[in-house]
Backbone and ligand atoms as CSV (ligand in chain L), in Angstrom:
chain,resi,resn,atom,element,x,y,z
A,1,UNK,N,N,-28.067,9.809,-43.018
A,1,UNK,CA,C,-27.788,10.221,-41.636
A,1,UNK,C,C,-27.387,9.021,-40.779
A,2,UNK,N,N,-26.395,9.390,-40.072
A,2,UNK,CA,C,-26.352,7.774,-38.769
A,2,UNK,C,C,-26.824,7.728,-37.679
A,3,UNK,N,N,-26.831,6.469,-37.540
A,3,UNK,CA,C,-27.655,6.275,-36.661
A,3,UNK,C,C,-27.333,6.814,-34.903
A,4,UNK,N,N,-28.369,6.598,-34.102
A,4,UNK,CA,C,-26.967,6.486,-32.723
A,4,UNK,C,C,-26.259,5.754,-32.412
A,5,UNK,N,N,-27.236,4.224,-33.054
A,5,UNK,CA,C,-25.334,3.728,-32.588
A,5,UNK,C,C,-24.333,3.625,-32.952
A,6,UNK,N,N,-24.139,4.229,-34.175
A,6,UNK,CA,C,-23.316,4.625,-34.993
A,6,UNK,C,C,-22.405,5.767,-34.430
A,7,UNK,N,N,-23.220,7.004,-34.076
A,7,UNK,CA,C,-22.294,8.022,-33.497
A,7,UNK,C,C,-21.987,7.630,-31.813
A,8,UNK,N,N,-22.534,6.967,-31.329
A,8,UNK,CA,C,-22.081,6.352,-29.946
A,8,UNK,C,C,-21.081,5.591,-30.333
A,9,UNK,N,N,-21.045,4.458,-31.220
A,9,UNK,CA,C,-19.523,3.447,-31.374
A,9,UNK,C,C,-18.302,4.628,-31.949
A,10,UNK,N,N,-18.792,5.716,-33.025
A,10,UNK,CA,C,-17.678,6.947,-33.141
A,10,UNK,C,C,-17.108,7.454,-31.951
A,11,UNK,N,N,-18.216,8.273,-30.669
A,11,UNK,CA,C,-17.681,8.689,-29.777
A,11,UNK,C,C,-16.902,7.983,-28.467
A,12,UNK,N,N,-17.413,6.647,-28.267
A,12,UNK,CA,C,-16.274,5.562,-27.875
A,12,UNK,C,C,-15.151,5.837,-28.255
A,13,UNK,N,N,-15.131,5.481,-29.470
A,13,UNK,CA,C,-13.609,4.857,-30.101
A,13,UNK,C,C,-12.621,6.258,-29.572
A,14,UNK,N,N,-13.387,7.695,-29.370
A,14,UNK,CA,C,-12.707,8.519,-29.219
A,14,UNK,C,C,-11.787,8.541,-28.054
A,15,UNK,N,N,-13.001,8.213,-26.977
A,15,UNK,CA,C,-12.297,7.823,-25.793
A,15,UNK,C,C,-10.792,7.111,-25.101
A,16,UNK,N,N,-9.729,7.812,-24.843
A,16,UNK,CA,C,-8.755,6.860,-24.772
A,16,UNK,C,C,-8.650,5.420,-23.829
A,17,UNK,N,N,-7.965,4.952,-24.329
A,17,UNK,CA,C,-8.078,3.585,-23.638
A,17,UNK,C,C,-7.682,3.640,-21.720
A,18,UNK,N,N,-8.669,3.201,-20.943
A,18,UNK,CA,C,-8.105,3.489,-19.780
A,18,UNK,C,C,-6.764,2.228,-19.325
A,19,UNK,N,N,-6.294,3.117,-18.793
A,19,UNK,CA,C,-4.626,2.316,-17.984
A,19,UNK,C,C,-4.854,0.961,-17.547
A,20,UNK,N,N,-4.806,0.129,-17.704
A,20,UNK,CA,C,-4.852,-1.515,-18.009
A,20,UNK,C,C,-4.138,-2.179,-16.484
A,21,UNK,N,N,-4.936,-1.861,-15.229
A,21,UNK,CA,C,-4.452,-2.084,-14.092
A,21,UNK,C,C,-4.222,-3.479,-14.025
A,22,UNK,N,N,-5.309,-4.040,-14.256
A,22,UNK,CA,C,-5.187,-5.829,-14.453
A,22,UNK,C,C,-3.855,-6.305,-14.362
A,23,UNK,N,N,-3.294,-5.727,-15.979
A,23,UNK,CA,C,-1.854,-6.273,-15.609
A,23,UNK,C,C,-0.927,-6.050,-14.300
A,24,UNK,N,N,-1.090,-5.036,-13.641
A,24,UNK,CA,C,-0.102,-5.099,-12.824
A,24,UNK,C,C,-0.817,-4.869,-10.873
A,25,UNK,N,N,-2.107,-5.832,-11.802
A,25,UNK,CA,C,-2.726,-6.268,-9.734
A,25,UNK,C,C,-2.068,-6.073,-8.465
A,26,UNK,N,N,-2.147,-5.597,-7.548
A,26,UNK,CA,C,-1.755,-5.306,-6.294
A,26,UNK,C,C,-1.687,-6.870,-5.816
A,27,UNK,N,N,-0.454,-7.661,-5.542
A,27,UNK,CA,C,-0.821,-9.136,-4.528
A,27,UNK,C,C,-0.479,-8.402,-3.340
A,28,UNK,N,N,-1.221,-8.571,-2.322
A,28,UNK,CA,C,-0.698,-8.647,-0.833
A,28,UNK,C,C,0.359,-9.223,0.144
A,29,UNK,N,N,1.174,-8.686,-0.001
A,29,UNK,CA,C,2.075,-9.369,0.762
A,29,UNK,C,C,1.840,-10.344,2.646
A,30,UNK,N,N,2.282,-11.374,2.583
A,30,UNK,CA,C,2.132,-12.245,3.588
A,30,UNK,C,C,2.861,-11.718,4.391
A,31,UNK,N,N,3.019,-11.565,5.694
A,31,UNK,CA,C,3.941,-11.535,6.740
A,31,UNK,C,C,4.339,-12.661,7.607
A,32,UNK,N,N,5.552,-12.731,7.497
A,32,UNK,CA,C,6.472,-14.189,7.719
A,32,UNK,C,C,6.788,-13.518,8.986
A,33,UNK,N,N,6.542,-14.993,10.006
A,33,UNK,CA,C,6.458,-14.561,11.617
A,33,UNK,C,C,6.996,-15.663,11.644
A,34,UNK,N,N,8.098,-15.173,12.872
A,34,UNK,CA,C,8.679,-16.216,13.982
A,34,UNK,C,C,8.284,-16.013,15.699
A,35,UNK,N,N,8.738,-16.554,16.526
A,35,UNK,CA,C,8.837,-16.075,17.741
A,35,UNK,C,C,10.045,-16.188,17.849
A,36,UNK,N,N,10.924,-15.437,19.048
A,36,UNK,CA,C,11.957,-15.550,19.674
A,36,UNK,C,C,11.997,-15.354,21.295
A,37,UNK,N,N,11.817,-16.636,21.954
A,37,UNK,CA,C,11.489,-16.314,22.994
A,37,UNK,C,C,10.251,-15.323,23.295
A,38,UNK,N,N,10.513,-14.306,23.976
A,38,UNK,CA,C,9.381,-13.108,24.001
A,38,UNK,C,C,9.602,-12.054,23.071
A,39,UNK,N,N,9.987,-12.400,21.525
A,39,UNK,CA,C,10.464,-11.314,20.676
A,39,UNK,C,C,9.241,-12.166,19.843
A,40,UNK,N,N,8.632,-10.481,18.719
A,40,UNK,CA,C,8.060,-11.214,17.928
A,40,UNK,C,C,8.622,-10.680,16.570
A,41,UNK,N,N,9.000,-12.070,15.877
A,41,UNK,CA,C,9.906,-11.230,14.681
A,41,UNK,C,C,9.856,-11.102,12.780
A,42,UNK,N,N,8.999,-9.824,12.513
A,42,UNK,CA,C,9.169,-10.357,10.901
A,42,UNK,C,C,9.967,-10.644,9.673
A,43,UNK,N,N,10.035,-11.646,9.792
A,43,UNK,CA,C,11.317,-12.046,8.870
A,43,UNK,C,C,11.619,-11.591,7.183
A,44,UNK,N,N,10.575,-11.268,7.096
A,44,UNK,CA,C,10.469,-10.769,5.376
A,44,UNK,C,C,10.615,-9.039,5.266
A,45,UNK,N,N,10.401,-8.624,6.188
A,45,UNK,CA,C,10.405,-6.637,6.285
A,45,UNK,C,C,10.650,-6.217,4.435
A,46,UNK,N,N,11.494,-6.684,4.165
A,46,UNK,CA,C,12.793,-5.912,2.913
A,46,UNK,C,C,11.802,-6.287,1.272
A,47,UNK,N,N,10.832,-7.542,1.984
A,47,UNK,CA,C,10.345,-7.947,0.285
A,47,UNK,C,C,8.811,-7.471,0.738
A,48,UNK,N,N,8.422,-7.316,2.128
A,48,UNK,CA,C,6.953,-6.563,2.117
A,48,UNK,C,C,7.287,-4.810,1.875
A,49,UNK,N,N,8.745,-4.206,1.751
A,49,UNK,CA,C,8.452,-2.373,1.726
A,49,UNK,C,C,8.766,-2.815,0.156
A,50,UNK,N,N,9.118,-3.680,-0.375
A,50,UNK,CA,C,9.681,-3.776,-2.196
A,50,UNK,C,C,8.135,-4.072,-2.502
A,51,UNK,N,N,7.473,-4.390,-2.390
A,51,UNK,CA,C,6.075,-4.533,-2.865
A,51,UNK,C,C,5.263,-3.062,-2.612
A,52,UNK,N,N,5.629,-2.990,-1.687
A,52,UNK,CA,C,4.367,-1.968,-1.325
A,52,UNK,C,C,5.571,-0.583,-1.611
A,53,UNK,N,N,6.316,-0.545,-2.206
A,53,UNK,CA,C,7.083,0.777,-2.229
A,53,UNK,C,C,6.950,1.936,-1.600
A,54,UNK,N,N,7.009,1.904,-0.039
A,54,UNK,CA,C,7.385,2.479,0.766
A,54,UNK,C,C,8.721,2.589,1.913
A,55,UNK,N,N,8.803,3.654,2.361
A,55,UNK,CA,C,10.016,4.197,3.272
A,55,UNK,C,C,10.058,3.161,4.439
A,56,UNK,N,N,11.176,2.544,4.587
A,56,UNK,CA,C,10.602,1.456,5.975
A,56,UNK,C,C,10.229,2.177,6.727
A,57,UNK,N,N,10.842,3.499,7.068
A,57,UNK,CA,C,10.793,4.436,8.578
A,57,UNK,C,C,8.978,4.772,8.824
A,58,UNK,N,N,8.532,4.901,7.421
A,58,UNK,CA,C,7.360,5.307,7.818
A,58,UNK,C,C,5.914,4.132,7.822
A,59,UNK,N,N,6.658,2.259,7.476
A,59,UNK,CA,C,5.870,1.781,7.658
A,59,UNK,C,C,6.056,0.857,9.021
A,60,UNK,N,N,7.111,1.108,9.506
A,60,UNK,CA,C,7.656,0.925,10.837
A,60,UNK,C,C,7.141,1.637,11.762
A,61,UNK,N,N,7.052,2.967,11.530
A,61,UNK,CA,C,6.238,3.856,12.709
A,61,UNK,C,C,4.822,3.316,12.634
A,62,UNK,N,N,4.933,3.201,11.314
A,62,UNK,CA,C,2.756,2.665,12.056
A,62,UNK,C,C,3.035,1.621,12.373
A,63,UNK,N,N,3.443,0.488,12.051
A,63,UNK,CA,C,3.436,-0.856,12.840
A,63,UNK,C,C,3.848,-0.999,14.128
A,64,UNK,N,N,4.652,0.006,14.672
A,64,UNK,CA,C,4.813,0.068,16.027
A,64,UNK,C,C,3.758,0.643,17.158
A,65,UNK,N,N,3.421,1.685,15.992
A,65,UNK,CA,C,2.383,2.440,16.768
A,65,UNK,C,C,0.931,1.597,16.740
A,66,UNK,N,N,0.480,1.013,15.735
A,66,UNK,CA,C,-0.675,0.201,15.939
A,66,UNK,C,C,-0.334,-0.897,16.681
A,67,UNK,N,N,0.663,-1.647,17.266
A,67,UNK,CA,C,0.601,-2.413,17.930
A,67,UNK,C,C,1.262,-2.655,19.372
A,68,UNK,N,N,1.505,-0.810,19.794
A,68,UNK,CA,C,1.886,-0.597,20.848
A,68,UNK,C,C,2.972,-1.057,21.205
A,69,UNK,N,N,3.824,-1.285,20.962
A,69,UNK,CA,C,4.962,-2.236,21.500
A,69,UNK,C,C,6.587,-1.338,20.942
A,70,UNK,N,N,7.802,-1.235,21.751
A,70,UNK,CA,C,8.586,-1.143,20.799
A,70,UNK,C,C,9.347,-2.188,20.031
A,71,UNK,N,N,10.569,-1.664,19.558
A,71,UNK,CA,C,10.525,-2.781,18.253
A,71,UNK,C,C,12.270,-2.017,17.606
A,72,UNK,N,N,12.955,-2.898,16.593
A,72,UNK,CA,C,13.910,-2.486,15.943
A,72,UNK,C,C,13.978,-2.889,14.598
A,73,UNK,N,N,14.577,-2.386,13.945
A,73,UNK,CA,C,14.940,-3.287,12.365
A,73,UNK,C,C,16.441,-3.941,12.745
A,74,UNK,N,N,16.357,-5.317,12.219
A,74,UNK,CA,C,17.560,-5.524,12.111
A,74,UNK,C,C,17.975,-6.336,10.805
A,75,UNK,N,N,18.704,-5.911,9.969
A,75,UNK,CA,C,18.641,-6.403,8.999
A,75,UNK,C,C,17.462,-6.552,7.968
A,76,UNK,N,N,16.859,-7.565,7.736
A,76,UNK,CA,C,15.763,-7.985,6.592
A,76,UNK,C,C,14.471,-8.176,7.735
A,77,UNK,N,N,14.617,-8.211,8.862
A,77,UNK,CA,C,13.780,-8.374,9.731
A,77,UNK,C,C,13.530,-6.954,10.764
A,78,UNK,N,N,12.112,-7.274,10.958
A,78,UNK,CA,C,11.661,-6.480,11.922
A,78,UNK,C,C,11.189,-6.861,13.402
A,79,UNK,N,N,12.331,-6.700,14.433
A,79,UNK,CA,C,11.955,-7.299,15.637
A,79,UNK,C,C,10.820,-6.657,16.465
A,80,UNK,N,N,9.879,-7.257,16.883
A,80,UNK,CA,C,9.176,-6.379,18.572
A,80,UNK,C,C,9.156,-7.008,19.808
A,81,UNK,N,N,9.248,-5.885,20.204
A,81,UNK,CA,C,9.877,-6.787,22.175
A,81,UNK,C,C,8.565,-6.959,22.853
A,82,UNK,N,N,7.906,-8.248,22.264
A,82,UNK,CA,C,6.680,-8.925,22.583
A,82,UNK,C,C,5.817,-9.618,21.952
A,83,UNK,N,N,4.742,-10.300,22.061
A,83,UNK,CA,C,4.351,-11.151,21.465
A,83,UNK,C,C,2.797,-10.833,21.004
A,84,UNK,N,N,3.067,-11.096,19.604
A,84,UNK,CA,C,1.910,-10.253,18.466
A,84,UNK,C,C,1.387,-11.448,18.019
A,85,UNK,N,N,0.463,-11.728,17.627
A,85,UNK,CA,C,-0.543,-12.737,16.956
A,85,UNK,C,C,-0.238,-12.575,15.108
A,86,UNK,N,N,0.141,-13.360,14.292
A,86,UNK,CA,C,0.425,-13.120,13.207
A,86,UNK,C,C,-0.733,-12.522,12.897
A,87,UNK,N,N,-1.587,-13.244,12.907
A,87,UNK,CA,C,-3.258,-12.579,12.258
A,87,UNK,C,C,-3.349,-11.123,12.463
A,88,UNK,N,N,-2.747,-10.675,13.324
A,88,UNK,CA,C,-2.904,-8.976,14.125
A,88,UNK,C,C,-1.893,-8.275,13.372
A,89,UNK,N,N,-0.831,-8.883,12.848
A,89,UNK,CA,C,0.190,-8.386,11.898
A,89,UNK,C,C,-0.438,-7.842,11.029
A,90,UNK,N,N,-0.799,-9.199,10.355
A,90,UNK,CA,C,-1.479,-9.290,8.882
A,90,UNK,C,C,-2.133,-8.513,8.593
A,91,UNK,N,N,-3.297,-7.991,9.698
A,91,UNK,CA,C,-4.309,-7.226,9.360
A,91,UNK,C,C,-3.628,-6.215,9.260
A,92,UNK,N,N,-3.288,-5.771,10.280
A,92,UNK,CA,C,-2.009,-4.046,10.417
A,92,UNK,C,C,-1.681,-3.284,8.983
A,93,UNK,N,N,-0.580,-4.688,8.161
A,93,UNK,CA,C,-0.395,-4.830,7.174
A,93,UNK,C,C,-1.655,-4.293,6.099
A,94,UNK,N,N,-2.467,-4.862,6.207
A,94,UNK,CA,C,-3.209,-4.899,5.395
A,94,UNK,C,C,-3.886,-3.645,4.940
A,95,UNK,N,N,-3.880,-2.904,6.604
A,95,UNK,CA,C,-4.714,-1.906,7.095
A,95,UNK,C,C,-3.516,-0.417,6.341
A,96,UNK,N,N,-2.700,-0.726,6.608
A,96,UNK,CA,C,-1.391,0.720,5.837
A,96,UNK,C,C,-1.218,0.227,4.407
A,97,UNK,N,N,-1.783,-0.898,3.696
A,97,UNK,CA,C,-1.770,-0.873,2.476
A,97,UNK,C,C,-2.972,0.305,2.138
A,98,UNK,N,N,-4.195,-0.550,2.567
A,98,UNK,CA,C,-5.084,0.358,2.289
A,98,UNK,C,C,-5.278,1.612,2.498
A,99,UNK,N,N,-4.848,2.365,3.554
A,99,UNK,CA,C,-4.585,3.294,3.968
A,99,UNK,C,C,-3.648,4.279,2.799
A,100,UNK,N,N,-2.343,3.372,3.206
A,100,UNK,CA,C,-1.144,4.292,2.523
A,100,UNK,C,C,-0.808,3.914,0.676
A,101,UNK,N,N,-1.245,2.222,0.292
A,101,UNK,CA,C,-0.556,2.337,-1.035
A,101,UNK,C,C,-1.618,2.437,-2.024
A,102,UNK,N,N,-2.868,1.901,-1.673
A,102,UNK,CA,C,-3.711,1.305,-2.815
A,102,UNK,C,C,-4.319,2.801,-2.893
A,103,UNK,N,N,-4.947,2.864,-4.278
A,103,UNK,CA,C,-5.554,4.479,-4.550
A,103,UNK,C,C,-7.077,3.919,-4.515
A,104,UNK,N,N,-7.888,5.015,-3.777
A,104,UNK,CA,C,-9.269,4.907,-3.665
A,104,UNK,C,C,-10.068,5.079,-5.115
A,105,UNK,N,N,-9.594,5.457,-5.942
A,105,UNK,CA,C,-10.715,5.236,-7.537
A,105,UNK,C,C,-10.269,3.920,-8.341
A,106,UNK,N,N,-9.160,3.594,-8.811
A,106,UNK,CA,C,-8.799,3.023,-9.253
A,106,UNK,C,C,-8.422,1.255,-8.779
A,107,UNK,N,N,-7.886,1.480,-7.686
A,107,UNK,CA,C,-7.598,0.278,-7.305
A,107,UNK,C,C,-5.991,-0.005,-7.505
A,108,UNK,N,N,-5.564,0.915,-8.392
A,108,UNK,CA,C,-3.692,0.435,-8.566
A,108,UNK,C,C,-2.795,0.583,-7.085
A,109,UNK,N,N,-1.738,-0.020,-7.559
A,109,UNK,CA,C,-0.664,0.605,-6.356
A,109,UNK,C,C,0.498,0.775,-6.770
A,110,UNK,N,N,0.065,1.499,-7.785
A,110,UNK,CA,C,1.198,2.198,-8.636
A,110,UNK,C,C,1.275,3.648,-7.673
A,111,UNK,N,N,1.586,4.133,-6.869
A,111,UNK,CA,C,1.219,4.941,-5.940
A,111,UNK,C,C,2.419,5.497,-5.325
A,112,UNK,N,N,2.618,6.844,-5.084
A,112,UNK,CA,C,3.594,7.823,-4.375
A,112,UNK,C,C,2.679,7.893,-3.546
A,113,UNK,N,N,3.497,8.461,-2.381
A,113,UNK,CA,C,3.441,9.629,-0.751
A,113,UNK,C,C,4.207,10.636,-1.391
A,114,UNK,N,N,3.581,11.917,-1.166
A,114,UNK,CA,C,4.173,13.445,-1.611
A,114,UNK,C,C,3.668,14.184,-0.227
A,115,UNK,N,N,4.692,14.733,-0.024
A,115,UNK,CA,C,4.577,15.872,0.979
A,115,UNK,C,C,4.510,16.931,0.377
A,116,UNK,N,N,3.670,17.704,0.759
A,116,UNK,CA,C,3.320,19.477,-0.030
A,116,UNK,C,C,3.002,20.124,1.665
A,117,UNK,N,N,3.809,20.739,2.097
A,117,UNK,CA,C,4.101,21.875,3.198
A,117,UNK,C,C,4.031,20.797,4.571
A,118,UNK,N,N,2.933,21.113,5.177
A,118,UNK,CA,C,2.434,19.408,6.139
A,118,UNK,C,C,1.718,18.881,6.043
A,119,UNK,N,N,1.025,18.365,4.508
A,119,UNK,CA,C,0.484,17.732,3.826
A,119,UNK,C,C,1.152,16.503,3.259
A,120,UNK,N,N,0.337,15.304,3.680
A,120,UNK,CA,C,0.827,14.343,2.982
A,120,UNK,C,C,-0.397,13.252,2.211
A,121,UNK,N,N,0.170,13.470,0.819
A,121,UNK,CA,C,-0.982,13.175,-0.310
A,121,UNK,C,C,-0.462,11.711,-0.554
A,122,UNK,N,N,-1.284,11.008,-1.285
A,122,UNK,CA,C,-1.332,9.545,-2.004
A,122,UNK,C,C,-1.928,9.894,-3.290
A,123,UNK,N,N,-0.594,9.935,-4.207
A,123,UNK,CA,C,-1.096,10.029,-5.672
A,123,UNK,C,C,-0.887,8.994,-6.467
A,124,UNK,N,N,-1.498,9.252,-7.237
A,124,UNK,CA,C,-2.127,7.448,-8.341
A,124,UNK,C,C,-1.099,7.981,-9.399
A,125,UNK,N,N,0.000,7.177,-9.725
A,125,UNK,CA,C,0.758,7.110,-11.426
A,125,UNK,C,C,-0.339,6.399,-12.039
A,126,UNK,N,N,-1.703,5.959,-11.678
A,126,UNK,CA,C,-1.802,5.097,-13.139
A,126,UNK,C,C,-3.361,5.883,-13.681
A,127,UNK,N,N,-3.768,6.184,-12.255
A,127,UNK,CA,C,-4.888,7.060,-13.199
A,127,UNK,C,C,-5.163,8.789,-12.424
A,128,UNK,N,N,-4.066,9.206,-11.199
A,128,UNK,CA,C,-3.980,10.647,-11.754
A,128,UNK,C,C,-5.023,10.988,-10.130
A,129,UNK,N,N,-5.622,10.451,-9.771
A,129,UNK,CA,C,-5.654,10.804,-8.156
A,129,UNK,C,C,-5.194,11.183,-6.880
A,130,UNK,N,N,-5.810,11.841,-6.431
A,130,UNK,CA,C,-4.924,12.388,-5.124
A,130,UNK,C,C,-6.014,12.467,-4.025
A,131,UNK,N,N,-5.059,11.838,-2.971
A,131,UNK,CA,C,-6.113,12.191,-1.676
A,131,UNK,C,C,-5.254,12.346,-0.429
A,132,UNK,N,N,-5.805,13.201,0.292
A,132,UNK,CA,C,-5.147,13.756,1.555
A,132,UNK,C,C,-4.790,11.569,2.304
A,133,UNK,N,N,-3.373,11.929,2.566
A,133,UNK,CA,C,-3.597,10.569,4.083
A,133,UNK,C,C,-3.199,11.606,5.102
A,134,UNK,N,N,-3.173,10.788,6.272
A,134,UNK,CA,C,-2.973,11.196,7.704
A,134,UNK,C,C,-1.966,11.282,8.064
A,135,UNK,N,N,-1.159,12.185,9.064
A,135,UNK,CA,C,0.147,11.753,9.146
A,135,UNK,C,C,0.267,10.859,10.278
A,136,UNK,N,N,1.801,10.189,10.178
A,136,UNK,CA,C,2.291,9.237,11.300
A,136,UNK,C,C,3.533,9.182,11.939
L,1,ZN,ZN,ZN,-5.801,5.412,-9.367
């Protein structure tokens, strides 16, 4: 007869291997700030929505809206007509990653936005989660 740990190392092995997030870690993107006069301007916009694979339109509306101010895209940059504290960026940033890309079980940001009627979900490609976000 075997033992248990015998049929415990069997029923392991059964187990499939979980999705190997490690390799493909979430880095945080920095936000590259200038001033312009009384403009405050992010110069990187185009390589922080390529990381975080989102719609600019919809990470533009929250950044405008969390920091009260209006604002334009122009080009690779994102202007606002006023003066923001990088640190207040950053966090912003930080705050619609968590919010919008990173998945709450897992940790990947291997991650869609799906709209289902006026529902808008955050689903995990790497391990299969879904959770209501908020709209903006
Ligand atoms: Zn996940």
């Amino acid at each position: 007869m075997k033992s248990y740990e015998e049929l415990l190392e069997e029923a392991l092995k059964k187990i499939p291997k979980k999705v190997d997030i490690d390799t493909r870690r979430f880095k945080m993107p920095t936000v590259s700030v200038v001033y312009r006069g009384s403009k405050t301007v992010i110069r990187n916009l185009k390589e922080i929505l390529d990381v975080l694979r989102r719609k600019e339109r919809h990470f533009i509306k929250y950044m405008l809206r969390e920091v009260g101010i209006a604002g334009q895209v122009i080009g690779n940059e994102l202007i606002l007509n006023g003066i923001v504290r990088k640190e207040t960026l950053q966090r912003k940033l930080e705050q619609y990653v968590k919010e919008f890309v990173l998945c709450d079980v897992c940790g990947s940001a291997d991650t869609i936005l799906e709209k289902e009627g006026k529902v808008t979900f955050l689903r995990c490609e790497a391990c299969g989660a879904k959770r209501i976000v908020r709209e903006i």
